[in-house]
N, C-alpha and C positions, 0 to 999 in steps of 0.2 A: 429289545431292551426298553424299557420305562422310562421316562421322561424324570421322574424323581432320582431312577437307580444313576442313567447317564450323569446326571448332575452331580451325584453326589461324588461319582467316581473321576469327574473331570477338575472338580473343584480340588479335591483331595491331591490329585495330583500337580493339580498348579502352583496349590501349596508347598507341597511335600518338593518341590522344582525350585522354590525359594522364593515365590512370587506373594504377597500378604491377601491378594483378590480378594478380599473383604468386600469392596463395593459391586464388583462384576457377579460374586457371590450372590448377594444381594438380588441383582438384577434377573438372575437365572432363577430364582428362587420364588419371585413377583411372576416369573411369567409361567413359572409351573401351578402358581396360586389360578395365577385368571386360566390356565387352558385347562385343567385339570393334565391328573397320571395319565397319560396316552402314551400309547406305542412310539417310541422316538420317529420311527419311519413315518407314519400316518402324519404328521404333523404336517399342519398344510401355511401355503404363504397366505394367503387370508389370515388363518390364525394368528400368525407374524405378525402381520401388519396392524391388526386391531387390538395386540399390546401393543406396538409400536406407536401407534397414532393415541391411545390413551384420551384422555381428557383435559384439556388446555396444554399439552405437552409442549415442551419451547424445541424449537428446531437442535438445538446442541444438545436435548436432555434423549432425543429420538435420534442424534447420531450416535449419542455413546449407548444408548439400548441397542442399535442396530450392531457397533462392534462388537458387544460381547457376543450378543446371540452369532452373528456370523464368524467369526473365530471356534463359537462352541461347536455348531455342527460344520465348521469346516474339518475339526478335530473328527469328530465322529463319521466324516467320510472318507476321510484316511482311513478309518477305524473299518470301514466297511459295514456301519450300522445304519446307513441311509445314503441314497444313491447320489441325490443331490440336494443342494443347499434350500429351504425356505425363504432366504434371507432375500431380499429389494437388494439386487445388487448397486446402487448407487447408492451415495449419503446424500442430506440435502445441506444444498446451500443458505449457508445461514450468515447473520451479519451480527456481528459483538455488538449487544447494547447494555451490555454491565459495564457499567463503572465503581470502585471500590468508593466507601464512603470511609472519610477521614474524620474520627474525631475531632473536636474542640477539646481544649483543654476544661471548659464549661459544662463541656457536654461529659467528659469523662468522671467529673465531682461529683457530677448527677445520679450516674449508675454506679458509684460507689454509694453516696447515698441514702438509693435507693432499697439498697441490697437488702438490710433488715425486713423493709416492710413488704417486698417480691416471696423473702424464704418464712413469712411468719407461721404459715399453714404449718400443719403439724406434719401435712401430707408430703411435704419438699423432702426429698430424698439428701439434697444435701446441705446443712447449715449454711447461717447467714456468713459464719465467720471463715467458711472453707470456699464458698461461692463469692468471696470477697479477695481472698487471698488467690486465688485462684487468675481473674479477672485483670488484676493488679500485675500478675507473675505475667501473664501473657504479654501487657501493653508494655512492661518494665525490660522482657524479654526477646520480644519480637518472635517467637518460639510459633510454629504451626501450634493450632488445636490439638489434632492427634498425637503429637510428641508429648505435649504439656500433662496431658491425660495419659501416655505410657509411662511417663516417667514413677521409677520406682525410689524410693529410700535409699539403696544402693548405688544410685546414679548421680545423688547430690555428696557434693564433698566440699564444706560450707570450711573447710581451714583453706583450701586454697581458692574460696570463693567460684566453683565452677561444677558445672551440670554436664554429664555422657546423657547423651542423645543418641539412643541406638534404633537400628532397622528403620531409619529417615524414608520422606517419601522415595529419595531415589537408592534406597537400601544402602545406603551408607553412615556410619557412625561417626560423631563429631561433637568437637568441647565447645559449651558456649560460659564464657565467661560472666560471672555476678555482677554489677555494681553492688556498691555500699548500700543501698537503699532495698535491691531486691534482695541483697542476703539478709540484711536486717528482717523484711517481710518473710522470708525461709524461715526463718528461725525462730521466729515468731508462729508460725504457723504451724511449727511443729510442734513447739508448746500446748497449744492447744486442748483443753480435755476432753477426756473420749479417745482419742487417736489411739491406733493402734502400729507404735514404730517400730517392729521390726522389720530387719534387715531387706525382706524380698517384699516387703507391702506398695503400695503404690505412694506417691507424695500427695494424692489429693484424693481424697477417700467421700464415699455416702458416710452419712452417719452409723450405717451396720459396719463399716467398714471396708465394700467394696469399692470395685472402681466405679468410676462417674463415667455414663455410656454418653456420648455425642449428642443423641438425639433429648437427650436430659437435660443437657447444659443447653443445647438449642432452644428446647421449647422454654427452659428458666431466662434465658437469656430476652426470648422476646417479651415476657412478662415483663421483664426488668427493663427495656426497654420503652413499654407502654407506661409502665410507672415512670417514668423520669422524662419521659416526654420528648425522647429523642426520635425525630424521623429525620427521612426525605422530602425536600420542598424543590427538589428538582423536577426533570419529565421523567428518571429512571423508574422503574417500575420494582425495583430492587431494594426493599428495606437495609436499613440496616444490621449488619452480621457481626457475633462474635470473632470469626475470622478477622473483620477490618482490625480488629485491634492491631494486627500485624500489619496492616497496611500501615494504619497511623502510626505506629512504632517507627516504621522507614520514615515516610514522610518526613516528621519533626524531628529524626535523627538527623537527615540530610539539610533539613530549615535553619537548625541551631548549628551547624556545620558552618551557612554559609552565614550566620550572623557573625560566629567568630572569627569568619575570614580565614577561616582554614583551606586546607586544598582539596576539593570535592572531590575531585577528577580524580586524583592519589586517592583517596578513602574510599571511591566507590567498590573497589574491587574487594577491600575487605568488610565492607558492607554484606556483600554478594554470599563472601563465604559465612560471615557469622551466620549470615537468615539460611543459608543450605542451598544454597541456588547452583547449580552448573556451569552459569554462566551469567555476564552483566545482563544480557536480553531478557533473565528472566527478571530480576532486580531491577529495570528498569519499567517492566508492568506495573509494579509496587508504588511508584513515583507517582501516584495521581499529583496534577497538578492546582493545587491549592492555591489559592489569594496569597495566603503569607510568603509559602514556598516562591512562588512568582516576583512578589516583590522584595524577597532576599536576591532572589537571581538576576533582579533586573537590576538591583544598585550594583552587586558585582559585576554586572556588565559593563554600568554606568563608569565603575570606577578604571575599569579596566580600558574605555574609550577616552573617558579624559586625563585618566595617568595618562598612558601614553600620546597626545595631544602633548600636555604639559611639558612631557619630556622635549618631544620635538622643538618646543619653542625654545 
């Protein structure tokens, strides 16, 4: 069997099993690019490993190449298409040096902006006014990227101010509720001319009317980013990502929490489920700890040592 044909047939099926493997796709896909079509058998761990090791690859980006690949031909030795694995049987030990970068509220005016003079080329696949609304939805909603970009017209139901989130990363579907501000932006946005709103379209469209692929909004995003002037002045080595807008969304969710004096500890759990999470441990990645966040937490502490002092006395 061929190295394209096993792929295409192992992919389809992981699919077709209910799994989205869009990125593991992806990754089987790069490594049939650099080996060429070979006999699936002939393939050697050399080969392996000189996709694997690639060019500046980061130890976590060379273990999830090493999972796919080793799942795929563990599959095909079930299959009885190759006798044994290619695969580096160990992963490597790597150590977390990402940190999520939190917006400013300064920094977030900026790449709103910015947004006109980023999509002015004729070339931007998608308008200023949709890369605007788009951006805004995310920070306003704490919504992953990939959700925000499935989401279809059918999903949004702007009388009861709330959005169906289907096929989530942990393939589960779930309501996230509007404030007044992002529906006001929804609806807005759907005004918009040129749109094309029926029923089964997506909610944030190119200007042809397709959907806006990931790596679109990526590379628009670091434009937009380079125009407004927002970096890293840390040691991370990790720009900053459309993704954080979700981080930032928890963040100041939880900051303005504890300026009001409300009950963190009580809200975090439905923090957890609005963002999609399984559990607080993952909600609690999201909590970068910020200056302001820190010094909201620290007067609550404050107050919560000398209330009770006070009481005692």
């Amino acid at each position: 069997m061929k190295l394209s044909q096993a792929i295409d047939v192992y992919v389809r099926r992981r699919q077709g099993a209910g799994w989205r493997f869009d990125g593991q796709a992806r990754q089987l896909r790069s490594f049939l690019r650099q080996h060429g079509d070979a006999e699936l058998r002939y393939i050697t761990a050399i080969r392996v490993a000189e996709f694997l090791d690639g060019s500046g690859v980061r130890p976590s980006t060379w273990n999830q190449k090493r999972g796919t690949l080793k799942v795929f031909f563990e599959y095909w030795a079930v299959c009885g298409q190759v006798k044994t694995s290619p695969v580096p049987p160990n992963a490597l030990k790597c150590t977390q040096d990402f940190v999520p970068y939190i917006f400013s509220q300064p920094e977030l005016r900026r790449l709103v902006e910015a947004v006109p003079k980023c999509q002015r080329r004729s070339s931007c696949v998608m308008s200023a006014a949709t890369f605007r609304s788009l951006l805004l939805f995310l920070y306003g909603t704490g919504m992953r990227v990939g959700e925000a970009l499935r989401l279809r017209l059918m999903d949004v139901n702007l009388e009861l101010s709330m959005v169906t989130v289907r096929g989530t990363k942990f393939y589960k579907s779930r309501l996230v509720p509007l404030g007044r501000d992002v529906r006001e932006l929804v609806q807005q946005h759907l005004e918009l001319p040129a749109r094309q709103n029926q029923h089964d379209r997506f909610l944030f469209q190119t200007k042809s009317a397709n959907p806006i692929r990931l790596r679109v909004l990526d590379k628009s995003f670091v434009r937009l980013r380079r125009l407004a002037r927002v970096e890293r002045h840390d040691q991370s080595s990790f720009q900053p990502r459309v993704h954080d807008l979700r981080h930032s969304f928890a963040v100041h969710r939880v900051t303005e929490w504890y300026r009001q004096n409300a009950d963190v500890q009580r809200l975090l759990p439905a923090l957890s489920t609005y963002l999609g999470h399984v559990d607080l441990k993952s909600t609690q990645r999201y909590l970068t700890m910020t200056p302001e966040l820190l010094e909201q937490a620290n007067r609550r502490f404050e107050r919560y040592v000398w209330g009770g002092a006070n009481e005692k006395r």
